[in-house]
VMD Tcl script that draws the C-alpha trace (Angstrom):
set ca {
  {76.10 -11.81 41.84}
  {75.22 -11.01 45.57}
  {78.42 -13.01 46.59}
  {80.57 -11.41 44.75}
  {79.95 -7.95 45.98}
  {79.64 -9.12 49.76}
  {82.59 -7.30 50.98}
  {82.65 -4.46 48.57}
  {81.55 -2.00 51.56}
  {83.86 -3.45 54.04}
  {86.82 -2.31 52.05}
  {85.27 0.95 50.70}
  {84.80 1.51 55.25}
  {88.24 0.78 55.40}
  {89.46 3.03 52.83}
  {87.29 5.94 54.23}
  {88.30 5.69 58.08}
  {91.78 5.47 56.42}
  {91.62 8.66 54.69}
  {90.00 10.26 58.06}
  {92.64 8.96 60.72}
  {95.69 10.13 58.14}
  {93.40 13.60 58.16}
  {93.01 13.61 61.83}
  {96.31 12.82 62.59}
  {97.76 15.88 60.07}
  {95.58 18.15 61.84}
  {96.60 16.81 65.21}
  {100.35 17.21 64.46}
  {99.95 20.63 62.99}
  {97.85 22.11 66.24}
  {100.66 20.16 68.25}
  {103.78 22.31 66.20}
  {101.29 25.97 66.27}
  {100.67 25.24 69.89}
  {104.26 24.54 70.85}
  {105.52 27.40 68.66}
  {103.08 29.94 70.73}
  {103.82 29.28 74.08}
  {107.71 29.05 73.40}
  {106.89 32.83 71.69}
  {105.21 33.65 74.93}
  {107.45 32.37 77.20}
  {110.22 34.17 75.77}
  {108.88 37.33 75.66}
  {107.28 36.84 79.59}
  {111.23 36.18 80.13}
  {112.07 39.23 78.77}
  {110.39 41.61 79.50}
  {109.93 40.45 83.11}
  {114.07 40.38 83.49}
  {114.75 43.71 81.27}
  {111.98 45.48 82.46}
  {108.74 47.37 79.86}
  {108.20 50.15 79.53}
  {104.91 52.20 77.64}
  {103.46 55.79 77.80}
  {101.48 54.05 81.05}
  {104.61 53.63 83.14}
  {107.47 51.28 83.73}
  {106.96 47.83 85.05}
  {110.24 47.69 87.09}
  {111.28 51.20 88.19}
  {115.25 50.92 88.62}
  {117.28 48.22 86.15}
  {120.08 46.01 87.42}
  {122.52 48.38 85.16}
  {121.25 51.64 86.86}
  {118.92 52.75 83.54}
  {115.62 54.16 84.12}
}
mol new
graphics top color blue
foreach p $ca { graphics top sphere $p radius 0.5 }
foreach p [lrange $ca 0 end-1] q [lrange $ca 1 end] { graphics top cylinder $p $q radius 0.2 }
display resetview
């Protein structure tokens, strides 16, 4: 009966690290896509508020626009 079962718990490793790597690999991909999505967000709105100017109750970052606003 030993024979039989000898590489039960090869297979049943196999399975397992399967299951993990196609885990680790969704998680992987999915901090990839949030990542990439963030720093296009931030790098857009670095873009535009560095070339249209920002304003708050602080102050203005640029002082005169190219268009003559303040």
């Amino acid at each position: 009966m030993r024979d039989q079962n000898a590489g039960q718990a090869l297979i049943e490793y196999l399975f397992i690290f399967a299951l993990f790597s196609s885990l680790a690999l969704g998680v992987a991909k999915g901090v990839g896509t949030y990542s990439n999505d963030v720093f296009k967000s931030f790098a857009f709105m670095l873009t535009q508020e560095l070339s249209t100017g920002y304003c708050n109750s602080n102050g203005c970052w640029h002082n005169a626009y190219e268009n003559g606003v303040k």
